[in-house]
mmCIF file of the N, C-alpha and C atoms, coordinates in Angstrom:
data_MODEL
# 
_entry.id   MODEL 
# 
loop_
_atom_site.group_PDB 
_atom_site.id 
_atom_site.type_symbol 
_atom_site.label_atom_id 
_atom_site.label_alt_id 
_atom_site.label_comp_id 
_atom_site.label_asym_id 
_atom_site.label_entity_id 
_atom_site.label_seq_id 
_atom_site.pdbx_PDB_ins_code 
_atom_site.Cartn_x 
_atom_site.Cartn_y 
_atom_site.Cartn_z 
_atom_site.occupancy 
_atom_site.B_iso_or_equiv 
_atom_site.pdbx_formal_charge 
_atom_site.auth_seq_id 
_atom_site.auth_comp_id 
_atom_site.auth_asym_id 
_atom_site.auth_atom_id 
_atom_site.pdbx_PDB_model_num 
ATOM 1   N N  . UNK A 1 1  ? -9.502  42.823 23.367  1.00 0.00 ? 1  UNK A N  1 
ATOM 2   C CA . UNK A 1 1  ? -8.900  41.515 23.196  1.00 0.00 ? 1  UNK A CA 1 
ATOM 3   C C  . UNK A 1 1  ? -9.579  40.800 22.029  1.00 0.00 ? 1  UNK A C  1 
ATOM 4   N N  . UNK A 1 2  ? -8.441  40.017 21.043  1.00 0.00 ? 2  UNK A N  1 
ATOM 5   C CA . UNK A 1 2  ? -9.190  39.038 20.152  1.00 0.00 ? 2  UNK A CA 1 
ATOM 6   C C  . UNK A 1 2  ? -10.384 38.283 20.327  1.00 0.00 ? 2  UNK A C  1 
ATOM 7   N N  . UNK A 1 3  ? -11.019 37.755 19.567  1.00 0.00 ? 3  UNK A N  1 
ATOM 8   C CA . UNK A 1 3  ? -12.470 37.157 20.093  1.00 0.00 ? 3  UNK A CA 1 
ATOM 9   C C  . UNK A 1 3  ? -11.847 35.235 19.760  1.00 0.00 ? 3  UNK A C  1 
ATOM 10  N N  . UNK A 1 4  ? -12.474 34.514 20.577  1.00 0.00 ? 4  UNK A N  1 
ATOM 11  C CA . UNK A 1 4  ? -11.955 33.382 20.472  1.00 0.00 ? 4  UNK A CA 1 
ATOM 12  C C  . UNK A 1 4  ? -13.102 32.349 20.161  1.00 0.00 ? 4  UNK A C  1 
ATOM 13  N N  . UNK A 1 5  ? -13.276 31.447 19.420  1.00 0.00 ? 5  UNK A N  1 
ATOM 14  C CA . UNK A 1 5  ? -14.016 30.383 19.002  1.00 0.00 ? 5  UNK A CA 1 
ATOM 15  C C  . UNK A 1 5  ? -13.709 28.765 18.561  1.00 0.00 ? 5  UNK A C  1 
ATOM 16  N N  . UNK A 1 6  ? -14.736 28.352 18.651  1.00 0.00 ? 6  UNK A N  1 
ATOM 17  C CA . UNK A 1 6  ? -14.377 26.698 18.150  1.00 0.00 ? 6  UNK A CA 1 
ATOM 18  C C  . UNK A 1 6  ? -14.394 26.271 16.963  1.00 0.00 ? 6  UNK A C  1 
ATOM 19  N N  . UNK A 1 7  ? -13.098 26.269 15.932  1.00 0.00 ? 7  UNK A N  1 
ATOM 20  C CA . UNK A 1 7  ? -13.933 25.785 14.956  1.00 0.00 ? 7  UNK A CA 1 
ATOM 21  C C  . UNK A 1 7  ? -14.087 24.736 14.506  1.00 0.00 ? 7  UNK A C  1 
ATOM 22  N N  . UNK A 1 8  ? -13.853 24.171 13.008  1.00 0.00 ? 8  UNK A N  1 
ATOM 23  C CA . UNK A 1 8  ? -13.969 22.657 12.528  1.00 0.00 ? 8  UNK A CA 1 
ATOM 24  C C  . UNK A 1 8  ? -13.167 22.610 11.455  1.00 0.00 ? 8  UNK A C  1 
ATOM 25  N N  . UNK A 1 9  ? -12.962 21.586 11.228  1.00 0.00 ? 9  UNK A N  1 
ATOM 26  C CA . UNK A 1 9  ? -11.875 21.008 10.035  1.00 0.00 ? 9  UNK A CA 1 
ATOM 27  C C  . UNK A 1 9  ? -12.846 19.679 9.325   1.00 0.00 ? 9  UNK A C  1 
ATOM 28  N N  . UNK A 1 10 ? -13.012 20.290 8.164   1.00 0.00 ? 10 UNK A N  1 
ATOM 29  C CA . UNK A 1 10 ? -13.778 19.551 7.271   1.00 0.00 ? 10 UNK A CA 1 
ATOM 30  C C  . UNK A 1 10 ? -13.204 18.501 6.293   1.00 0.00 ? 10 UNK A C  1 
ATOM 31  N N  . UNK A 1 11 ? -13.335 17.914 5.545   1.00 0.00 ? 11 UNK A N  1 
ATOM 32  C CA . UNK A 1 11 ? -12.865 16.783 4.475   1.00 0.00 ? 11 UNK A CA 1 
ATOM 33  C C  . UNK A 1 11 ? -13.995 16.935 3.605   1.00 0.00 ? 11 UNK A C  1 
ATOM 34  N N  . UNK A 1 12 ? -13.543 16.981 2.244   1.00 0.00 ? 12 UNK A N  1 
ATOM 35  C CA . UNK A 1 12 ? -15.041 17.108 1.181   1.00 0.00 ? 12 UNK A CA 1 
ATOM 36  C C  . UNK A 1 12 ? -14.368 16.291 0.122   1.00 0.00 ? 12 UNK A C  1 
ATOM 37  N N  . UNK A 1 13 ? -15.009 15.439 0.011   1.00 0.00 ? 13 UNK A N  1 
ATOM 38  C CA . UNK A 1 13 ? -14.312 14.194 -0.965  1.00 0.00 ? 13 UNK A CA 1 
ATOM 39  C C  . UNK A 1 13 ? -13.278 13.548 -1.185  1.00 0.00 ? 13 UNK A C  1 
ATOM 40  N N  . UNK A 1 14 ? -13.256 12.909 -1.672  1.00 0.00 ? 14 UNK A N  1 
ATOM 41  C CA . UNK A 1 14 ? -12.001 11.647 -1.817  1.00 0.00 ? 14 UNK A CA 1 
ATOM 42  C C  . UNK A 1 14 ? -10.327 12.434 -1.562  1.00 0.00 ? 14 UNK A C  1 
ATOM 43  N N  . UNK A 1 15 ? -10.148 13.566 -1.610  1.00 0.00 ? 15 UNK A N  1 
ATOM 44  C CA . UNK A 1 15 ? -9.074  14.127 -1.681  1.00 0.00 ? 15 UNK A CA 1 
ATOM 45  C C  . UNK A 1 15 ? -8.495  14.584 -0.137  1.00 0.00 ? 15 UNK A C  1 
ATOM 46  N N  . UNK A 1 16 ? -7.264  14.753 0.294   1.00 0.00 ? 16 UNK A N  1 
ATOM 47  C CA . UNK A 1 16 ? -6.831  14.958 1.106   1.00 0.00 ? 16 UNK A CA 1 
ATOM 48  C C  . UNK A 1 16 ? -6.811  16.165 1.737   1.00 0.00 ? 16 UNK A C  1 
ATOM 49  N N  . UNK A 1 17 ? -7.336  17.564 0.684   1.00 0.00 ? 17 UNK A N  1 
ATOM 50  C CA . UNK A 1 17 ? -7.403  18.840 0.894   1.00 0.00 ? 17 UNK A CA 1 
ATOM 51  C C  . UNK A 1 17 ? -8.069  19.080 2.544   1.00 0.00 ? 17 UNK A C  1 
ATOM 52  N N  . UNK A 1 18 ? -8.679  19.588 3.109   1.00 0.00 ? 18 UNK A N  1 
ATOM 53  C CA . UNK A 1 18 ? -9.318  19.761 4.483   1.00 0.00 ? 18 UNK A CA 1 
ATOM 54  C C  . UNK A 1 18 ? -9.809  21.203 4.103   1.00 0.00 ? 18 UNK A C  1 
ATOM 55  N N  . UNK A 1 19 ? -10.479 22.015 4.759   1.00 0.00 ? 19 UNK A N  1 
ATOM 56  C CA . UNK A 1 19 ? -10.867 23.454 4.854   1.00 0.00 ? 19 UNK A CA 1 
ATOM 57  C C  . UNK A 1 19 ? -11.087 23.381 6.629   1.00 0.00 ? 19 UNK A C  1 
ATOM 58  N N  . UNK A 1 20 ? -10.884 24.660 7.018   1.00 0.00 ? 20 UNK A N  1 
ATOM 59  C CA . UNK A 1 20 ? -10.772 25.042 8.066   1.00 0.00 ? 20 UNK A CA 1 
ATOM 60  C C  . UNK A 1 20 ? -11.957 25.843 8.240   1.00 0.00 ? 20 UNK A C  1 
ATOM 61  N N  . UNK A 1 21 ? -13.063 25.822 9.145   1.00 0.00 ? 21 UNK A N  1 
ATOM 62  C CA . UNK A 1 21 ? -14.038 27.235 9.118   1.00 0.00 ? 21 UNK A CA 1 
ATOM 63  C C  . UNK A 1 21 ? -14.021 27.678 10.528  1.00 0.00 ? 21 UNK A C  1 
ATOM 64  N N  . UNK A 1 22 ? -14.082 29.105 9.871   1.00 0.00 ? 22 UNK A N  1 
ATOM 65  C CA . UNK A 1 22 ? -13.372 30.052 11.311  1.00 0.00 ? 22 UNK A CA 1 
ATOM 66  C C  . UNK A 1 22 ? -14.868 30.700 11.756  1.00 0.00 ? 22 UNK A C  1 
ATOM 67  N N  . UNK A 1 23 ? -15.118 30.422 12.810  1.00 0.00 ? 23 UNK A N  1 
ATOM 68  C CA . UNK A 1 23 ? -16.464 30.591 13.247  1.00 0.00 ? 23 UNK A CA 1 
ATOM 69  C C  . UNK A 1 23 ? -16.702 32.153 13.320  1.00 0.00 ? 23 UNK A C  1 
ATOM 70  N N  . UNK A 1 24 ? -18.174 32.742 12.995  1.00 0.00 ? 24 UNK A N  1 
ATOM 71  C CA . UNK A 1 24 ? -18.619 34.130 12.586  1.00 0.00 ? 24 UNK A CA 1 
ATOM 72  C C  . UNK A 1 24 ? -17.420 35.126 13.885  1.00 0.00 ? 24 UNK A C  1 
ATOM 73  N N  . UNK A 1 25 ? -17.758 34.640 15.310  1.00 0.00 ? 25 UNK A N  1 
ATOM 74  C CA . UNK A 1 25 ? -17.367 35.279 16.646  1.00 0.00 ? 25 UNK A CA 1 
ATOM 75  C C  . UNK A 1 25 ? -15.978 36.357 16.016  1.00 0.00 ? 25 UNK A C  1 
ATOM 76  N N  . UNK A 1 26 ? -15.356 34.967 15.095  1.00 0.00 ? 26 UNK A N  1 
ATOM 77  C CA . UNK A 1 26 ? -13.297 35.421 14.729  1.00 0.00 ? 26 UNK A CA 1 
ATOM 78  C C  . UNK A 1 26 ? -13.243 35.850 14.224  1.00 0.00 ? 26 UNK A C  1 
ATOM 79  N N  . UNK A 1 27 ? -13.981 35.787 12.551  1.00 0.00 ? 27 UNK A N  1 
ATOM 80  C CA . UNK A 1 27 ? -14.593 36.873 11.749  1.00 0.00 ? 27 UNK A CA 1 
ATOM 81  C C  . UNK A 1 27 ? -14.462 37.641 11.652  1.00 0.00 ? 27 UNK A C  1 
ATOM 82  N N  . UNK A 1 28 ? -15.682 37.889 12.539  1.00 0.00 ? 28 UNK A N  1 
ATOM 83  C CA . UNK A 1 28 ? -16.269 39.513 12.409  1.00 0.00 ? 28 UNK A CA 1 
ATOM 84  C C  . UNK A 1 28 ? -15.429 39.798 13.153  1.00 0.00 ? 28 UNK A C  1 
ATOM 85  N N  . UNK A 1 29 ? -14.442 39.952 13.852  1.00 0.00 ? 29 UNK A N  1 
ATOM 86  C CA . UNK A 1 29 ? -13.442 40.745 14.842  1.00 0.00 ? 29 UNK A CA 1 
ATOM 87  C C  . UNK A 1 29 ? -12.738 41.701 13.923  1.00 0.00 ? 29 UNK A C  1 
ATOM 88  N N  . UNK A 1 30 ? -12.759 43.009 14.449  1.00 0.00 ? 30 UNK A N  1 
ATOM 89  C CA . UNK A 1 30 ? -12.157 44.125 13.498  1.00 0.00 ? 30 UNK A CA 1 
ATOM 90  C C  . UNK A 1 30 ? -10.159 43.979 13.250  1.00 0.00 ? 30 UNK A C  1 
ATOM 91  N N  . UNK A 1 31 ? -9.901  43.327 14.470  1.00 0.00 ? 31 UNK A N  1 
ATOM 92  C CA . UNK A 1 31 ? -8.422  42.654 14.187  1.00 0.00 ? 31 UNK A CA 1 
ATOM 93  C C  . UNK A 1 31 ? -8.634  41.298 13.584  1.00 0.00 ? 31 UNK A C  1 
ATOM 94  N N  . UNK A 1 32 ? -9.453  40.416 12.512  1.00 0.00 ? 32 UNK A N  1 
ATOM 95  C CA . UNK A 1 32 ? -9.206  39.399 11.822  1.00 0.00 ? 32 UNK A CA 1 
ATOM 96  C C  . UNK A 1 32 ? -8.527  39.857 10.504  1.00 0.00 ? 32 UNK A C  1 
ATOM 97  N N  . UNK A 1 33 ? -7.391  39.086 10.810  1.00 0.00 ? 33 UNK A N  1 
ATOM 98  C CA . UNK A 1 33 ? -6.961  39.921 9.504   1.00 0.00 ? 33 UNK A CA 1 
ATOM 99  C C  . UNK A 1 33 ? -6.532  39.417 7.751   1.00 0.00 ? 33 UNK A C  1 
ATOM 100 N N  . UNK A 1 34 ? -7.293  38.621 7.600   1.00 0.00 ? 34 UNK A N  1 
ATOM 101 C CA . UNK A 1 34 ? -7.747  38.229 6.348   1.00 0.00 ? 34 UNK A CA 1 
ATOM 102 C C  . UNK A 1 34 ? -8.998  38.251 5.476   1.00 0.00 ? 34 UNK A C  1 
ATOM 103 N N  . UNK A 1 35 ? -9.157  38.966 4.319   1.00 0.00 ? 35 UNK A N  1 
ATOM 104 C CA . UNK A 1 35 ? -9.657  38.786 3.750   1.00 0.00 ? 35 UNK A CA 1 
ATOM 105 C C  . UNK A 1 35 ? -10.673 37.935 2.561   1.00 0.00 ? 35 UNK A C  1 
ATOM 106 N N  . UNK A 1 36 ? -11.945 37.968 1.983   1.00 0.00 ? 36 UNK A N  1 
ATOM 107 C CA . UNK A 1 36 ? -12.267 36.737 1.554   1.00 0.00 ? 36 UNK A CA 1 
ATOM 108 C C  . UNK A 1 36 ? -11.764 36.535 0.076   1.00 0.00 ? 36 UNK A C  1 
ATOM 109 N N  . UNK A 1 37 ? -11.437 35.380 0.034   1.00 0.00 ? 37 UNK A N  1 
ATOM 110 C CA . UNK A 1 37 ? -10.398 35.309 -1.592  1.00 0.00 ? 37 UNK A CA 1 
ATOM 111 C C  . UNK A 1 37 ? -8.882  35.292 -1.292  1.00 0.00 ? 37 UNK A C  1 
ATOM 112 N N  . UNK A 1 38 ? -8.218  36.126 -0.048  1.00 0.00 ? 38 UNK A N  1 
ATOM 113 C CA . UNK A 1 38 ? -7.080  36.016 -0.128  1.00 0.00 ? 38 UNK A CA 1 
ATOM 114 C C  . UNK A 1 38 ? -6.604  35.250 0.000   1.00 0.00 ? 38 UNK A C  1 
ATOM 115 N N  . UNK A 1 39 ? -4.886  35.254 -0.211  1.00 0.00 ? 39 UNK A N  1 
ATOM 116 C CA . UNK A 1 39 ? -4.079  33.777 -0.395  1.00 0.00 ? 39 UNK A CA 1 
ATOM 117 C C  . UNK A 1 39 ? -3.886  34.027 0.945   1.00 0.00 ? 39 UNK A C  1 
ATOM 118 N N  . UNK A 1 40 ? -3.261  32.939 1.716   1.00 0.00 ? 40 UNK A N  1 
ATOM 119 C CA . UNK A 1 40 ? -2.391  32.406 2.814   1.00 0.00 ? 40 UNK A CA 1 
ATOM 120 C C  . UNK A 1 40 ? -1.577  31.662 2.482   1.00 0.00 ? 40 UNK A C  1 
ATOM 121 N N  . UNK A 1 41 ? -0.791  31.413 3.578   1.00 0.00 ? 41 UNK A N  1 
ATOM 122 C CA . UNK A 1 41 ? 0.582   30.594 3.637   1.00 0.00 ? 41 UNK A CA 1 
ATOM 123 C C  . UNK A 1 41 ? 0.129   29.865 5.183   1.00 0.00 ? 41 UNK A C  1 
ATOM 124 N N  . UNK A 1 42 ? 0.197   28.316 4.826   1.00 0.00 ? 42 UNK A N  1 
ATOM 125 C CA . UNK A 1 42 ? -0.261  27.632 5.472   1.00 0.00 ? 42 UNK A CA 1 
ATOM 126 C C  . UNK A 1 42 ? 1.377   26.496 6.032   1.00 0.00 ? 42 UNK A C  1 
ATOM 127 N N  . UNK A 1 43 ? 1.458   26.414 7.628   1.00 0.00 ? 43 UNK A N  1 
ATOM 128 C CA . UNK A 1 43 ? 2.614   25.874 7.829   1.00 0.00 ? 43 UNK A CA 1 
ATOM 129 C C  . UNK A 1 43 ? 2.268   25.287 9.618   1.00 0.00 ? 43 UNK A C  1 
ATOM 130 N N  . UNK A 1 44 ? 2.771   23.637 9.308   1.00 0.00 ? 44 UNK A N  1 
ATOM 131 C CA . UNK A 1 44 ? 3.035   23.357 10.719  1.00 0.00 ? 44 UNK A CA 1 
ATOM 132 C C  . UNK A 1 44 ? 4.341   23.785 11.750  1.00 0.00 ? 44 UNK A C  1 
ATOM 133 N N  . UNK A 1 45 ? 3.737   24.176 13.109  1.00 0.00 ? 45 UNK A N  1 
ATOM 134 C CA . UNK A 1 45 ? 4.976   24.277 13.599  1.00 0.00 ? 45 UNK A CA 1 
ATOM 135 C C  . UNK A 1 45 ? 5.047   23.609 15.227  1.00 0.00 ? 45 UNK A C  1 
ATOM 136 N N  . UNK A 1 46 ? 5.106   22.205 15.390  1.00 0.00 ? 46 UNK A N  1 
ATOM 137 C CA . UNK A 1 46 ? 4.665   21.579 16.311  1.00 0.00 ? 46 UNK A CA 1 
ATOM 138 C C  . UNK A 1 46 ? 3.077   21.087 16.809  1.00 0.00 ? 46 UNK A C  1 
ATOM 139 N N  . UNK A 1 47 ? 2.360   21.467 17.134  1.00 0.00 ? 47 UNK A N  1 
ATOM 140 C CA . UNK A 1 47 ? 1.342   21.112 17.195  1.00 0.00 ? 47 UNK A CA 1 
ATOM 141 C C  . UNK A 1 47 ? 0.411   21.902 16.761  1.00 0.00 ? 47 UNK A C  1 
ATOM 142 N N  . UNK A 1 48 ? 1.128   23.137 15.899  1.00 0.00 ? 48 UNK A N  1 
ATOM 143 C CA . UNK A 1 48 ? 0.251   24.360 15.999  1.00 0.00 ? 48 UNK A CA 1 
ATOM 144 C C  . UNK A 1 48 ? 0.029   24.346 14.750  1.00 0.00 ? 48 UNK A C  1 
ATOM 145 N N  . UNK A 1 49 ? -1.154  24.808 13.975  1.00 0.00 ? 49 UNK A N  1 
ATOM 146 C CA . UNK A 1 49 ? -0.859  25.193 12.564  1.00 0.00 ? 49 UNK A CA 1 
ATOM 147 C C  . UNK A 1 49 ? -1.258  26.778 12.446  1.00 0.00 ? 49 UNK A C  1 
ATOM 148 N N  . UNK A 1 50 ? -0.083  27.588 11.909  1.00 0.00 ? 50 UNK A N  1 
ATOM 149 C CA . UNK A 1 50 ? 0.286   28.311 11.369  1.00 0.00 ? 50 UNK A CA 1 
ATOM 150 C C  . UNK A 1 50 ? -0.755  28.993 10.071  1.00 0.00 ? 50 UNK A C  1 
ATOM 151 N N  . UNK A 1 51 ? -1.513  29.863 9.771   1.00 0.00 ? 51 UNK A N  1 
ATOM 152 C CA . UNK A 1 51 ? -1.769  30.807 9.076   1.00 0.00 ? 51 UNK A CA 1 
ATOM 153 C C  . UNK A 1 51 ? -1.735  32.077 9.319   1.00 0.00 ? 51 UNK A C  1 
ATOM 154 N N  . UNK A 1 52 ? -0.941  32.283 7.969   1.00 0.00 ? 52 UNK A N  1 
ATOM 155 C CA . UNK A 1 52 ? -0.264  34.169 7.825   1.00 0.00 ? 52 UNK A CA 1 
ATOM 156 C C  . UNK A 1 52 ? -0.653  34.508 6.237   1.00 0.00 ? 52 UNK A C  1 
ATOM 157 N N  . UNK A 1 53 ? -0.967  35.693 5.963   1.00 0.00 ? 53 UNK A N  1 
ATOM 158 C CA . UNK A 1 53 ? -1.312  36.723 4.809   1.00 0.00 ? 53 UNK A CA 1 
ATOM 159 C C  . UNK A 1 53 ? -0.134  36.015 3.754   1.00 0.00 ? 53 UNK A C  1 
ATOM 160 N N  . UNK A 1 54 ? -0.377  35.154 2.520   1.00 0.00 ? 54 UNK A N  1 
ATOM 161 C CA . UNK A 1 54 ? 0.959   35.176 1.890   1.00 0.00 ? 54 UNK A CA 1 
ATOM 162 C C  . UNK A 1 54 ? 1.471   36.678 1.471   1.00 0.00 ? 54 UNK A C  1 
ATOM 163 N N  . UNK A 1 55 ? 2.865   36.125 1.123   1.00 0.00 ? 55 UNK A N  1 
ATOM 164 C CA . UNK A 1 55 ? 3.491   37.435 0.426   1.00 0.00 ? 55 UNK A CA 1 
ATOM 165 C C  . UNK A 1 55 ? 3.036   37.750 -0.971  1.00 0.00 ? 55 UNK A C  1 
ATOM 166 N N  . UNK A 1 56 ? 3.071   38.770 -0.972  1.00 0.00 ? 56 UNK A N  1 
ATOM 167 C CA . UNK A 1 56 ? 2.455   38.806 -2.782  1.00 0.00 ? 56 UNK A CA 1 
ATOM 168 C C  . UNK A 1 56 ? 3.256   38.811 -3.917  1.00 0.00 ? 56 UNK A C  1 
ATOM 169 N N  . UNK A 1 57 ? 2.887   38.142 -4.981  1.00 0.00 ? 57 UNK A N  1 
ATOM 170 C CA . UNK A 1 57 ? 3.179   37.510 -5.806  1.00 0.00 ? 57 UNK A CA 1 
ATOM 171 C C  . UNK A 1 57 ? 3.667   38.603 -6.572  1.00 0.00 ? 57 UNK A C  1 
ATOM 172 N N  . UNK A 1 58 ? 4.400   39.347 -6.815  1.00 0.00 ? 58 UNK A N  1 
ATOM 173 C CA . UNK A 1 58 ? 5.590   40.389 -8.092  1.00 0.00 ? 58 UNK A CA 1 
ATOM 174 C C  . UNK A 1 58 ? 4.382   40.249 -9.699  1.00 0.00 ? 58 UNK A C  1 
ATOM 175 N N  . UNK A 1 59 ? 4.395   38.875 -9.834  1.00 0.00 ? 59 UNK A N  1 
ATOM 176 C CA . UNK A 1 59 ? 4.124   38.439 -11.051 1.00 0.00 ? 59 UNK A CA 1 
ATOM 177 C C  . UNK A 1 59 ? 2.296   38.768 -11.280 1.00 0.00 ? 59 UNK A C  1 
ATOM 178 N N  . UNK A 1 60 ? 2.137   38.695 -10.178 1.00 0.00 ? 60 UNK A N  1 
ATOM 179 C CA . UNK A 1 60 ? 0.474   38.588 -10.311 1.00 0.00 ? 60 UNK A CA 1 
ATOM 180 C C  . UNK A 1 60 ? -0.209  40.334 -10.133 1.00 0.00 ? 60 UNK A C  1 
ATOM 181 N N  . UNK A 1 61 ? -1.205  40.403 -11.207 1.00 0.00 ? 61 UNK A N  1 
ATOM 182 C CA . UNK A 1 61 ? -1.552  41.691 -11.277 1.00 0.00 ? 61 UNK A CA 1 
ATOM 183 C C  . UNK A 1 61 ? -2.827  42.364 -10.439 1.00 0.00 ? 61 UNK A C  1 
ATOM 184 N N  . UNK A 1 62 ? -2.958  41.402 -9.406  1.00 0.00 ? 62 UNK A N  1 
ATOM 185 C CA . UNK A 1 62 ? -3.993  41.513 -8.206  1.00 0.00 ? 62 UNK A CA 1 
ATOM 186 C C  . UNK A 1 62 ? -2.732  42.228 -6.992  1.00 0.00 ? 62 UNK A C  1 
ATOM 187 N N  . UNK A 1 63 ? -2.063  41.965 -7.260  1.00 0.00 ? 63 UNK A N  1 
ATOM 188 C CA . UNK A 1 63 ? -1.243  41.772 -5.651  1.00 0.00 ? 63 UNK A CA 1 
ATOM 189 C C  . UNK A 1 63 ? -0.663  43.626 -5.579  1.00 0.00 ? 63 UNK A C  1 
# 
């Protein structure tokens, strides 16, 4: 089973951006399935917020 943790939602200066930190426990779980650097696609869907792997970019020569 997934590993489950608490995390936090930060604010770092005047800007509205937020960061999310996903505590080591979720991480390190061999089913976490994002990478560091990768993009996401970030979306509300009722009370929930939503992160998934974005799709990759055609144009971009990483993807």
């Amino acid at each position: 089973m997934a590993q489950t943790g608490e995390g936090k939602v930060i604010a770092q200066g005047p800007a509205r951006t937020r960061f999310i930190v996903v505590p080591a426990v979720v991480a390190g779980d061999s089913a976490f399935p994002f990478e560091d650097g990768g993009k996401v696609t970030i979306s509300i869907e009722g009370d929930r917020l939503i992160v998934e792997k974005a799709a990759p970019d055609p144009g971009d020569p990483d993807a």
